[in-house]
C-alpha positions as CSV (number, residue, x, y, z in Angstrom):
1,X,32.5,120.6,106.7
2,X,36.5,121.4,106.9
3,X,35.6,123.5,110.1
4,X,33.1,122.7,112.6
5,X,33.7,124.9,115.2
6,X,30.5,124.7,116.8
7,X,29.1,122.4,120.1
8,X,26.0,120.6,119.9
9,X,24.1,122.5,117.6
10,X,20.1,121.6,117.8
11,X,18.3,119.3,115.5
12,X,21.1,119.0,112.8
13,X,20.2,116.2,110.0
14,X,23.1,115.9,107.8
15,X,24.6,113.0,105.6
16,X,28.3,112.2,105.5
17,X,30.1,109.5,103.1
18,X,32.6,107.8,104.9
19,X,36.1,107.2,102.7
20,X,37.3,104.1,104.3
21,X,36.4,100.8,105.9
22,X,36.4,100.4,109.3
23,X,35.7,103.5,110.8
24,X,35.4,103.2,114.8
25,X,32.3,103.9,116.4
26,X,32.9,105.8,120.2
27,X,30.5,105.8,123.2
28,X,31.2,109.3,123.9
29,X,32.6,112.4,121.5
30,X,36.2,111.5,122.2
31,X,39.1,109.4,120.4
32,X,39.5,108.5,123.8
33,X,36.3,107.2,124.2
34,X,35.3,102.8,124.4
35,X,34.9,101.8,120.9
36,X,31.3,100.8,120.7
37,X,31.4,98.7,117.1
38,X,33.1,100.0,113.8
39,X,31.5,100.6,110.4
40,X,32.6,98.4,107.4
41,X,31.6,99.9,104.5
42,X,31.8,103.4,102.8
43,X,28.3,104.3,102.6
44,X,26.2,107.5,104.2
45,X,25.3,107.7,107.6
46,X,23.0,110.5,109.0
47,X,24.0,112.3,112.5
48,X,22.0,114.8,114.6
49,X,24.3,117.0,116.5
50,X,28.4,117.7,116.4
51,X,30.1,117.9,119.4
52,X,34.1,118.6,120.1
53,X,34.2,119.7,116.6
54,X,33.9,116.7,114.5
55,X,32.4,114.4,116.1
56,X,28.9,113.5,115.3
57,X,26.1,111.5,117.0
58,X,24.3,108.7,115.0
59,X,20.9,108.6,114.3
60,X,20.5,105.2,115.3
61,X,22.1,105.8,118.6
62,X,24.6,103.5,117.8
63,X,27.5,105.8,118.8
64,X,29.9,108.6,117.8
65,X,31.6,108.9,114.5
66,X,34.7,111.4,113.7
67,X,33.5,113.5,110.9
68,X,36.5,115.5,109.8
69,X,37.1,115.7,106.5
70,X,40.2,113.3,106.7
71,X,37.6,110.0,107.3
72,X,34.3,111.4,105.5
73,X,32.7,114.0,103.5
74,X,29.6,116.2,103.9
75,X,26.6,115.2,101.9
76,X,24.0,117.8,102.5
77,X,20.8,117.6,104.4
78,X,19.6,114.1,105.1
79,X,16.4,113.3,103.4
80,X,15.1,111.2,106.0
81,X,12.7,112.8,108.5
82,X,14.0,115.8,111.0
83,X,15.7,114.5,114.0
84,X,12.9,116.7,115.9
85,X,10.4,114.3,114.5
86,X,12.0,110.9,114.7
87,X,12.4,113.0,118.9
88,X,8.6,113.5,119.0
89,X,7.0,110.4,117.7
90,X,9.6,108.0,119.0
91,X,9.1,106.0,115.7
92,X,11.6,106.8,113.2
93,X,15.0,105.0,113.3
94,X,18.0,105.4,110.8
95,X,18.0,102.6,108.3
96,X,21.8,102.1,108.3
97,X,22.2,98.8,109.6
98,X,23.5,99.2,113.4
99,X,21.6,97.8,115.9
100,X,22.0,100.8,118.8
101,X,19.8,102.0,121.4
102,X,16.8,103.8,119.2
103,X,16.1,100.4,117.0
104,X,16.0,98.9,120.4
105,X,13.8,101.1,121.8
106,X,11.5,100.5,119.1
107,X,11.7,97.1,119.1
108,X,11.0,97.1,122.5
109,X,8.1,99.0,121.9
110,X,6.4,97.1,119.3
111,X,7.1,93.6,120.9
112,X,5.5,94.9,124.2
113,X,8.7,94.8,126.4
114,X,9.8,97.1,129.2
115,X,11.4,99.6,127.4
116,X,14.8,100.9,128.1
117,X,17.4,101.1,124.6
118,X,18.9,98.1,126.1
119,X,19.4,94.3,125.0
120,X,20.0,93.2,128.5
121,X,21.9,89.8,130.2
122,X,23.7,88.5,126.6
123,X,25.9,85.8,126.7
124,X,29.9,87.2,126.4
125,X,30.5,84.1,124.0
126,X,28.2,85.5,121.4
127,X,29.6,89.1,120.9
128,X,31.9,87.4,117.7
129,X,29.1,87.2,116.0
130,X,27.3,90.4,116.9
131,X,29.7,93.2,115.8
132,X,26.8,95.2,114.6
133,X,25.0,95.2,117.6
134,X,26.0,97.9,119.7
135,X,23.2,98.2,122.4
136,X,23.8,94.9,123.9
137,X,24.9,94.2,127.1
138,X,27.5,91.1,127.6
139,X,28.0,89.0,131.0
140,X,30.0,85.7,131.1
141,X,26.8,84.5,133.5
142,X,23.7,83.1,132.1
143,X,21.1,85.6,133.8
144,X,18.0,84.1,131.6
145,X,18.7,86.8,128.7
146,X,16.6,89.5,127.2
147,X,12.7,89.9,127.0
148,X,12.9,91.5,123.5
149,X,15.1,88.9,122.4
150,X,12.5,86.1,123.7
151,X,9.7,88.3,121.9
152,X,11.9,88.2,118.7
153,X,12.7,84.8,119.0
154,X,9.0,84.2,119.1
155,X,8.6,86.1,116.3
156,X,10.7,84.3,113.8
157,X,9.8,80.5,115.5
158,X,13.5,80.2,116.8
159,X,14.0,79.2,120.7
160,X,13.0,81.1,123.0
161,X,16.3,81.3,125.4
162,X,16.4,85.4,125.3
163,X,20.1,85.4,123.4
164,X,21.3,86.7,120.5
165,X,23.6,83.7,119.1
166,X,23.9,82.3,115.6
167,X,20.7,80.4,115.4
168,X,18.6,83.1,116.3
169,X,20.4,85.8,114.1
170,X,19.9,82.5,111.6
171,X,15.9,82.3,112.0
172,X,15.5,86.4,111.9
173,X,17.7,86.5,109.0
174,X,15.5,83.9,107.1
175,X,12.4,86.1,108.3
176,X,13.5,89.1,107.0
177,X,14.8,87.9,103.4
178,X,18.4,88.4,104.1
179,X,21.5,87.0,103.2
180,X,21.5,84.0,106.2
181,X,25.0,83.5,107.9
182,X,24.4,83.6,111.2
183,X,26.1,86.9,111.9
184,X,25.0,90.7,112.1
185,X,28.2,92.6,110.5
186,X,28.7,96.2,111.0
187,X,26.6,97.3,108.7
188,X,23.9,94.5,108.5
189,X,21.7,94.0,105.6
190,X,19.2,91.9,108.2
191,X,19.6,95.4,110.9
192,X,18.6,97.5,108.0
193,X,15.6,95.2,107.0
194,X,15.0,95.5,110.9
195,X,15.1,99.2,110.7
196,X,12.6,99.2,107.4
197,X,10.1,96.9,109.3
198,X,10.2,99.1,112.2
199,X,9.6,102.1,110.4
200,X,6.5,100.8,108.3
201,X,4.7,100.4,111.5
């Protein structure tokens, strides 16, 4: 895709392999734009629509990626389902291991919690260790932390405190069969487990 000349076109499933590490993540279609996490390997990535020429929205929700062909190359149709019916059903999240706003949503779905694409009232201190979370919200205040997170906590027998710290991402890391360091990288092998889980249901 040397030239994408086009704005937001509809419903556009398409692959790209990213050439380096570290490729920044953006809350909006703009190199100007808040970095909202950064991707850490080279491997493909699935966006639905391109805006401002190159720049392409994740699947997951996670953010914006720049998809010239200096950073990434095109890899066809993406073989997971359309984006019209991960739209429709509301159940189909990108298994890519960034934990954005549609995995939330699902979560927040299956665990029964008000549902908004938001990990609400997190703890400031513990964003080190969540680099692959990018639908959290961080305070310096304890404000009695996040419903899904207490649900999730539940879930996996950690403590129920409704933050996302090491000994949470610790107990859903030894859930899910994943490598267990107390951390969720960008990507994370426990997110993309996440993402499967919430896909078979």
């Amino acid at each position: 895709m040397e030239a994408m000349n086009y704005v937001k076109p509809e419903l556009i499933v398409v692959a790209f392999v990213l050439y380096f590490f570290g490729v920044a993540l953006r809350q909006a279609p703009d190199a100007d734009s808040r970095i909202a996490g950064t991707i850490r390997d080279q491997g493909s990535y699935t966006v639905t629509e391109i805006q401002n020429t190159s720049w392409g929205r994740l699947l997951s929700g996670a953010g914006w990626i720049n998809c010239h062909t200096a950073y990434c190359r095109y890899a066809g149709p993406a073989k997971e389902k359309s984006a019209e019916t991960a739209k429709s059903s509301g159940k189909t999240v990108a298994e890519d291991g960034i934990w954005g706003e549609s995995l939330t949503r699902r979560l927040q779905e299956l665990f029964g919690t008000p549902q908004d694409g938001k990990i609400s009232n997190q703890l400031a201190a513990n964003r080190k260790f969540c680099d692959g979370i990018t639908a959290a919200e961080w305070d310096n205040t304890p404000k009695g932390g996040s419903a899904l997170v207490k649900e999730m906590q539940k879930w996996a027998s950690a403590g129920m405190d409704g933050y996302i710290g090491p000994q949470t991402i610790l107990a859903w890391q030894k859930k899910l069969g994943t490598p267990i360091d107390g951390t969720v990288s960008s990507p994370s092998a426990m997110v993309k487990k996440l993402q499967k889980w919430c896909n078979q249901k």
